[in-house]
Every structure is written in C-alpha cells, then in structure tokens.
VEXVEX-736559 format. One record per residue: residue number from 1; residue in three letters; y, z, x of N, C-alpha, C in turn. Coordinates in steps of 0.02 Angstrom, whole numbers, plus 50000, padded with zeros to 5 digits. Layout:
KEVEX lumpa vexmi   n.y   n.z   n.x  ca.y  ca.z  ca.x   c.y   c.z   c.x
KEVEX   NUM   ALA     Y     Z     X     Y     Z     X     Y     Z     X
...
END
This chain:
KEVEX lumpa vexmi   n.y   n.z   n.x  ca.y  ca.z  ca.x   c.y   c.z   c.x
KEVEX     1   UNK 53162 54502 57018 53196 54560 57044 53170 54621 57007
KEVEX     2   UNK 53157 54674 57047 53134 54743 57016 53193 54787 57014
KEVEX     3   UNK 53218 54790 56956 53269 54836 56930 53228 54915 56926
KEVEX     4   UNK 53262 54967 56941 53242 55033 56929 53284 55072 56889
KEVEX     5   UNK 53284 55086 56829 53326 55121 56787 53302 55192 56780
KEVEX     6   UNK 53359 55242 56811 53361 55297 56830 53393 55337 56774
KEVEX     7   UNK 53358 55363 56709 53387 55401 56694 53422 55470 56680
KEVEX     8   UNK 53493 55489 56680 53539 55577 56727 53469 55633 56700
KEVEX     9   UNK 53506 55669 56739 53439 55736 56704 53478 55746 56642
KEVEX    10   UNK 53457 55800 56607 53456 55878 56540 53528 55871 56545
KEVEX    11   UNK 53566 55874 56496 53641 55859 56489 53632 55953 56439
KEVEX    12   UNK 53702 55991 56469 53708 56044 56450 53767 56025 56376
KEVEX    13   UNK 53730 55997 56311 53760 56006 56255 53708 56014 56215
KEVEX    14   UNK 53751 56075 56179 53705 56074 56111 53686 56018 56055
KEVEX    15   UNK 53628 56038 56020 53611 55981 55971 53636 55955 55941
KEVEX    16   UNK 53649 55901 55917 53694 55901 55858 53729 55846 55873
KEVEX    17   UNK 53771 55891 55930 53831 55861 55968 53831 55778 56003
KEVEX    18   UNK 53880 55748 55942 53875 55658 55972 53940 55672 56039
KEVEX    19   UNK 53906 55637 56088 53926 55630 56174 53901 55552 56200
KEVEX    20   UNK 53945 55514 56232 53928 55471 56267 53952 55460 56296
KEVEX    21   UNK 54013 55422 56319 54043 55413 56381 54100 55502 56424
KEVEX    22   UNK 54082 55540 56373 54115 55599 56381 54072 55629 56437
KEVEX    23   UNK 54117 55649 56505 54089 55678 56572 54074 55728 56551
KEVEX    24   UNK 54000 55757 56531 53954 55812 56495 53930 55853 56558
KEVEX    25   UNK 53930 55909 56555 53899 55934 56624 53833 55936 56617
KEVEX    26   UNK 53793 55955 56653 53711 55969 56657 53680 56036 56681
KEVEX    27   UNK 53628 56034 56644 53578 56090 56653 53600 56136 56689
KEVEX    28   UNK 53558 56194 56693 53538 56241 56730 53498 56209 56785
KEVEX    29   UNK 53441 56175 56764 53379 56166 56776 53393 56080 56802
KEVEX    30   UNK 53467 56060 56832 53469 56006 56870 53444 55980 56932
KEVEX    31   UNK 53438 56044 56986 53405 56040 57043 53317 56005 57038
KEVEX    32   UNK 53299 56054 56988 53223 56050 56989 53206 55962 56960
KEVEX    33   UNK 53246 55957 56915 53245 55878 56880 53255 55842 56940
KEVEX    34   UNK 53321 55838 56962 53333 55803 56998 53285 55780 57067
KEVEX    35   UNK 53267 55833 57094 53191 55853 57152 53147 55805 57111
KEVEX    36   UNK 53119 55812 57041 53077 55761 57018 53078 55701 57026
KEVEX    37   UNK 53168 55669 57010 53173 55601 57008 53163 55597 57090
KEVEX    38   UNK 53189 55618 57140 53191 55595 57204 53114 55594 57228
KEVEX    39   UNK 53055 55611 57170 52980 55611 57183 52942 55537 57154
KEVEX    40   UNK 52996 55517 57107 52970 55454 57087 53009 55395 57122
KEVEX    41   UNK 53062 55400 57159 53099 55353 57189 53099 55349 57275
KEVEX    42   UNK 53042 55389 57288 53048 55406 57364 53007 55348 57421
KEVEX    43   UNK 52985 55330 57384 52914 55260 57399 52972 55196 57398
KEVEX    44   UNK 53037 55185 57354 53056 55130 57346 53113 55113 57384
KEVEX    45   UNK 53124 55083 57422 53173 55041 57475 53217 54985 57431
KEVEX    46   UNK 53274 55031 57402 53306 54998 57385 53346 54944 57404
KEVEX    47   UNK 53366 54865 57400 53408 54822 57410 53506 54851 57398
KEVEX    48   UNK 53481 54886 57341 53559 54909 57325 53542 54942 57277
KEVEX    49   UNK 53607 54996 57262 53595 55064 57214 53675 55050 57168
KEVEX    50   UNK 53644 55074 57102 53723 55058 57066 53705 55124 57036
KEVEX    51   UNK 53787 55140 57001 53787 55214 56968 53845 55210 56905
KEVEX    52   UNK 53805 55216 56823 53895 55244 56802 53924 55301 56851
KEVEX    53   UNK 53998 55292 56846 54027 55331 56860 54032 55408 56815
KEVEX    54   UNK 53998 55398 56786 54001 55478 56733 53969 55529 56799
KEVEX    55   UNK 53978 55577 56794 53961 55617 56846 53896 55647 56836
KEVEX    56   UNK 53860 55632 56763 53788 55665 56756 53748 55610 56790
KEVEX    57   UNK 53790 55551 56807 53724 55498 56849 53759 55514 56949
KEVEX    58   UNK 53808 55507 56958 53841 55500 57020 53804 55580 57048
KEVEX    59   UNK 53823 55622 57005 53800 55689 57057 53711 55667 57067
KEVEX    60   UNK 53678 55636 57009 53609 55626 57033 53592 55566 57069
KEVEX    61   UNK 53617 55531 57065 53636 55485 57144 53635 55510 57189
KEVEX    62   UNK 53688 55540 57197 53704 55604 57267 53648 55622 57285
KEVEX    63   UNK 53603 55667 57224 53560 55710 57263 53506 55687 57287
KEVEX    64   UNK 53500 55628 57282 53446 55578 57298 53441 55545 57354
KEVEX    65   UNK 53511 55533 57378 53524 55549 57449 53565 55455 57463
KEVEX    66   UNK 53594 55449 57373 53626 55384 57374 53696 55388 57374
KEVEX    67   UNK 53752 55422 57423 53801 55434 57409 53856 55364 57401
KEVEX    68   UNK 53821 55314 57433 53856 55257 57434 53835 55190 57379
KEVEX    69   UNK 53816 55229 57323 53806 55177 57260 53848 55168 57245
KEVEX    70   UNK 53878 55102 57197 53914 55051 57168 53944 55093 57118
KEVEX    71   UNK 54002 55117 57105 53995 55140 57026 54010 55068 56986
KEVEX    72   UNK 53968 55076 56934 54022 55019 56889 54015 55025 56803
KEVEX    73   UNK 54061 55014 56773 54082 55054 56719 54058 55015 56675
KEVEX    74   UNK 54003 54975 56669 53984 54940 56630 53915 54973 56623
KEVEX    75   UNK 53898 55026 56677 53848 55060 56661 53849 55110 56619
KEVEX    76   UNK 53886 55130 56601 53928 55174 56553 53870 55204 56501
KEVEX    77   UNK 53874 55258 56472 53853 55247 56413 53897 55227 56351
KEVEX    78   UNK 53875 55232 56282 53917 55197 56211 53970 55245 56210
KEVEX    79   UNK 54007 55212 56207 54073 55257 56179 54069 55262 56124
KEVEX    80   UNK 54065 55330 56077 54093 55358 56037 54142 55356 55997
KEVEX    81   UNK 54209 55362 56047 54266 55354 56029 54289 55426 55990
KEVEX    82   UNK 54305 55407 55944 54338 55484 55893 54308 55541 55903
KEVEX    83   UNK 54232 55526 55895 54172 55570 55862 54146 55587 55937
KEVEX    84   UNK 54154 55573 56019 54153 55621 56065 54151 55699 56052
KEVEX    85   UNK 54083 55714 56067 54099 55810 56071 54118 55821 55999
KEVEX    86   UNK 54096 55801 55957 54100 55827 55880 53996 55822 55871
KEVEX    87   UNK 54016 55878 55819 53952 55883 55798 53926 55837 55727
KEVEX    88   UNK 53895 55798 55739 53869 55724 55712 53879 55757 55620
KEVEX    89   UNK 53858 55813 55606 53865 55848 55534 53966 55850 55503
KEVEX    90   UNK 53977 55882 55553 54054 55909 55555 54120 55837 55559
KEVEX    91   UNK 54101 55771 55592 54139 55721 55585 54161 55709 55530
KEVEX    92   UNK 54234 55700 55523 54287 55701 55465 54283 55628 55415
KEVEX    93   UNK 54280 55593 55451 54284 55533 55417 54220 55513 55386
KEVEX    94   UNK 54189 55546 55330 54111 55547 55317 54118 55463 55283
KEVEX    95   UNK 54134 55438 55250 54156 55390 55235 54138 55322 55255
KEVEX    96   UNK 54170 55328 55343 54147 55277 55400 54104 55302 55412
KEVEX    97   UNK 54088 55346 55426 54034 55366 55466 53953 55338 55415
KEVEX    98   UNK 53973 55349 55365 53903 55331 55323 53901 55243 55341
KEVEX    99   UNK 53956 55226 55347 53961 55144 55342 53939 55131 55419
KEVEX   100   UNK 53942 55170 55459 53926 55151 55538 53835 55169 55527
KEVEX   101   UNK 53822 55193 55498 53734 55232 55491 53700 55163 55464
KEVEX   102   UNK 53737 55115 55407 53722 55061 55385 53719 55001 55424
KEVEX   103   UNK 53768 55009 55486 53776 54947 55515 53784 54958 55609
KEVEX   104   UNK 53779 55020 55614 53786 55028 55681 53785 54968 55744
KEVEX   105   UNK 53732 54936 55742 53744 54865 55784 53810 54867 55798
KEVEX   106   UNK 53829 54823 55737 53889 54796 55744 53966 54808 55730
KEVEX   107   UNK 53959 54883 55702 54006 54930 55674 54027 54966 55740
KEVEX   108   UNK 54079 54961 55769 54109 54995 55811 54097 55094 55793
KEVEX   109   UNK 54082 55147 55834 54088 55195 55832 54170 55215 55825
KEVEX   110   UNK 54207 55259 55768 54277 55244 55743 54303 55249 55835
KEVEX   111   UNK 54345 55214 55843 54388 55200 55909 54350 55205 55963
KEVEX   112   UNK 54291 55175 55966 54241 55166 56027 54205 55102 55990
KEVEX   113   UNK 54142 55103 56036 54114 55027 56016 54047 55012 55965
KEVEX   114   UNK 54017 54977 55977 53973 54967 55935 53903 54969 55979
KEVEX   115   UNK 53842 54979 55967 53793 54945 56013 53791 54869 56048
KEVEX   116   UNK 53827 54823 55984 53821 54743 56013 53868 54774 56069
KEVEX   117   UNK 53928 54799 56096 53974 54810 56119 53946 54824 56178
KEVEX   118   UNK 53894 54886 56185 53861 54915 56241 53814 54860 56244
KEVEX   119   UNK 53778 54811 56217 53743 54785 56254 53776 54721 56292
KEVEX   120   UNK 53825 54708 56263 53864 54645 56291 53882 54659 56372
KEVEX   121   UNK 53905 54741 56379 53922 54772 56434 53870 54760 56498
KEVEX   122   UNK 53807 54793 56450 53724 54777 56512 53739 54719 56518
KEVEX   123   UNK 53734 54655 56467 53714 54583 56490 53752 54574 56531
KEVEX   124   UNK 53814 54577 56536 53870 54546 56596 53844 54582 56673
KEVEX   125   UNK 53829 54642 56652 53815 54675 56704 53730 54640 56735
KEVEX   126   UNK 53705 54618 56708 53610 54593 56729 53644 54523 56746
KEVEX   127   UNK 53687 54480 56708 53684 54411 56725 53710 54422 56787
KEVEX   128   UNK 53758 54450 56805 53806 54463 56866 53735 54482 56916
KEVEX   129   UNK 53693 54520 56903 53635 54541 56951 53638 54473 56962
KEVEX   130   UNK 53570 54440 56911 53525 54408 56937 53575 54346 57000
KEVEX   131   UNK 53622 54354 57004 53673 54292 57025 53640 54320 57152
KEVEX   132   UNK 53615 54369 57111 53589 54406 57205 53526 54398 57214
KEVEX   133   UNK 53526 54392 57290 53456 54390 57309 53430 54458 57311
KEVEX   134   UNK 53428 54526 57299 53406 54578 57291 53327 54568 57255
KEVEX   135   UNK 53294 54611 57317 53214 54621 57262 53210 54689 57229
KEVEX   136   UNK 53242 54739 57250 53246 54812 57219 53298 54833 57218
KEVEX   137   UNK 53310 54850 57161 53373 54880 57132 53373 54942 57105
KEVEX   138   UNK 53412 55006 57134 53418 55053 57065 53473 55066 57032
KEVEX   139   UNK 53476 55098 56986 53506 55111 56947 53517 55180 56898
KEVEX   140   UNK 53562 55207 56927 53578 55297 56871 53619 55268 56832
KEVEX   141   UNK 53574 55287 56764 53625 55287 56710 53603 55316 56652
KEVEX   142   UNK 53613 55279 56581 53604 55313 56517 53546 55291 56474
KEVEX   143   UNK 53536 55332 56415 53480 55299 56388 53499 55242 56361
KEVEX   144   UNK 53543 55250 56313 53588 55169 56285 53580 55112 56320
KEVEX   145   UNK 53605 55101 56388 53608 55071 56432 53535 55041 56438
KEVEX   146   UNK 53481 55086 56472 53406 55074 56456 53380 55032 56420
KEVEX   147   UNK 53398 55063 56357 53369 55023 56302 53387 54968 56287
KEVEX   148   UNK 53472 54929 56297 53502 54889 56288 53449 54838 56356
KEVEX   149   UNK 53439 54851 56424 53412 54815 56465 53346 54780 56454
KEVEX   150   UNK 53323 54841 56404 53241 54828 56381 53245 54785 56344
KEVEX   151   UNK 53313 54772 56276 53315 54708 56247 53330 54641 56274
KEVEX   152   UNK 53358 54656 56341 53378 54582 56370 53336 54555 56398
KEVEX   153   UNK 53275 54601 56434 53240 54574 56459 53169 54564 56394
KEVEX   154   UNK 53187 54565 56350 53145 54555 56286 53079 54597 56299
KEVEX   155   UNK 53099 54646 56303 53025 54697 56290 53028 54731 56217
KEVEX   156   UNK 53083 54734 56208 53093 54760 56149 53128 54716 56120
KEVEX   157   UNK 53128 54708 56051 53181 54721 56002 53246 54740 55978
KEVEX   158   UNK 53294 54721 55946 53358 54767 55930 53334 54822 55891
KEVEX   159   UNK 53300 54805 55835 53263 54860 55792 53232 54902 55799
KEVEX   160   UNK 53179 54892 55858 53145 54950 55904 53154 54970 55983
KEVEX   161   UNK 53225 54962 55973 53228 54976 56048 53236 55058 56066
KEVEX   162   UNK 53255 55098 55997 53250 55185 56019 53184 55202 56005
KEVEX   163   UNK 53133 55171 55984 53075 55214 55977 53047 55250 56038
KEVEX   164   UNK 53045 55196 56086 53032 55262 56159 53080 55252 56205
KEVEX   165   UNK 53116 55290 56197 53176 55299 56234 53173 55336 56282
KEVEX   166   UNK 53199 55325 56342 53203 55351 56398 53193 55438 56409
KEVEX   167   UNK 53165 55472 56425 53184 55538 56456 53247 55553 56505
KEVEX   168   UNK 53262 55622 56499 53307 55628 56547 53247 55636 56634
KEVEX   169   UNK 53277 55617 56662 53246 55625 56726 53201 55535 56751
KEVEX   170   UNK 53200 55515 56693 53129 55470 56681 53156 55401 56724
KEVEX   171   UNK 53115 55367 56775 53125 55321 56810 53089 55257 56776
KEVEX   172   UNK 53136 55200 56741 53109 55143 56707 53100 55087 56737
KEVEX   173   UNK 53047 55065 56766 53058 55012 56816 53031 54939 56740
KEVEX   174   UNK 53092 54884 56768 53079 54828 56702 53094 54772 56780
KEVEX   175   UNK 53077 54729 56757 53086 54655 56801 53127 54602 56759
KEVEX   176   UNK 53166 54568 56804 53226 54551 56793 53204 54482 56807
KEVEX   177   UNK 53202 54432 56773 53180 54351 56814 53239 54303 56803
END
C-alpha cells in the first residue's frame, strides 16, 4: 500500500512557541503553499483520504479539493498538554521539563503524552490501515505523526527519526507492506 503523508502548510506561531495538538492558525502565505501541495498530489488517485481533525490539515484537505476525508484523531499531532502555546524558555515547571529533555520518549509532556504515546497512536492507526485493500492513501497531518510512521515502517530509527523531518507543505510518500 502507498501511503501519502501530507504535511499542513507554515503554521502562524512564533518561535519558540511549543504547539501541538493546539488548533494554530496558518500563514499568510497558505494559499500559495497549499497551490504547491495540490502540485505534488495532482497525478495521484487516491483509494481514500484521511485528515487530523486540527484545522491546519482539514482546511488543507479542503483546498485540495478533499472535502470528504476521514478525520481521525489519532492523526493528531503530540500533545503537549500544560506547555501548549507557552514559549519552550518561559515554561514554569523547569524542573520537569529538564527531566522530559532527558527522557522525552517515554516521559509524558506535563498533562499530555509522550512520543511512545504518539507513536502508539500512528501504529493503531497503520495496523487498522493495513487491515484494507487500498493501494493509495493520503494523508494531512503532522510532522510527529510523519516521523512516528517512518519508524514503523523502519526507515528510521527512534533516535533519528527528527533529523529530516518533514517540511511544511512537503508530500512523504513511504510504503506500507
């Protein structure tokens, strides 16, 4: 199965700022991104289209001309939890936070999850795929998400799975067996 991992355009937050499952608005410069992705996905005849429901992937769904994708919340990106929309310097609990920098995997983000957490989310979500006869699949969603897929399907690593991390706009096609 050819999975297509679609990742949202230019998310309108400043640097700094830890965001993940928080509905973030986007760009200025969403149209023109978006026009891009619908330049790399225009050749492909999808079987079925899935979407987090966060609205930086659903509106680019939309504009792609997929109004009737799947949302499902396992596409999600990592929850955060506390530290949503705080600036990664400015988080109060420096404490945990140094202890989550040590162990992130498996250290829950304070009242959100961990990466094992988000990837457990993808796997349920790919085993549940592969269970279809679908040959093309896409998919809007996050970089997390991405990267978590790239480990299941063992291209990567847990350890190197952010070194090239998705772009915003960037269409990841991985195969699913």
């Amino acid at each position: 199965m050819d999975l297509y991992f679609i990742r949202h355009t230019s998310v309108d937050v400043a640097a700094g700022v830890c965001y993940g499952q928080f509905d973030v608005g986007l760009k200025d410069s969403f149209e023109q991104e978006a026009e891009a992705v619908c330049q790399q996905i225009k050749d492909i005849r999808f079987d079925q289209v899935f979407t987090s429901p966060l609205s930086r992937c659903t509106r680019l769904a939309h504009f792609c001309g997929f109004h009737d994708a799947n949302q499902d919340s396992r596409l999600k990106e990592m929850d955060f939890g506390s530290w949503e929309m705080q600036v990664w310097d400015h988080i109060q609990d420096q404490q945990y936070l140094h202890a989550w920098y040590e162990d992130w995997t498996h250290l829950p983000a304070q009242n959100g999850e961990s990466l094992h957490d988000l990837y457990q989310r993808v796997a349920l979500f790919l085993d549940e795929l592969k269970q279809n006869a679908y040959q093309k699949v896409g998919i809007f969603t996050h970089g997390g998400v991405i990267a978590c897929a790239s480990v299941y399907t063992e291209q990567v690593t847990f350890e190197k799975m952010f070194e090239n991390k998705a772009a915003y706009g960037q269409v990841i096609p991985i195969t699913l067996v």
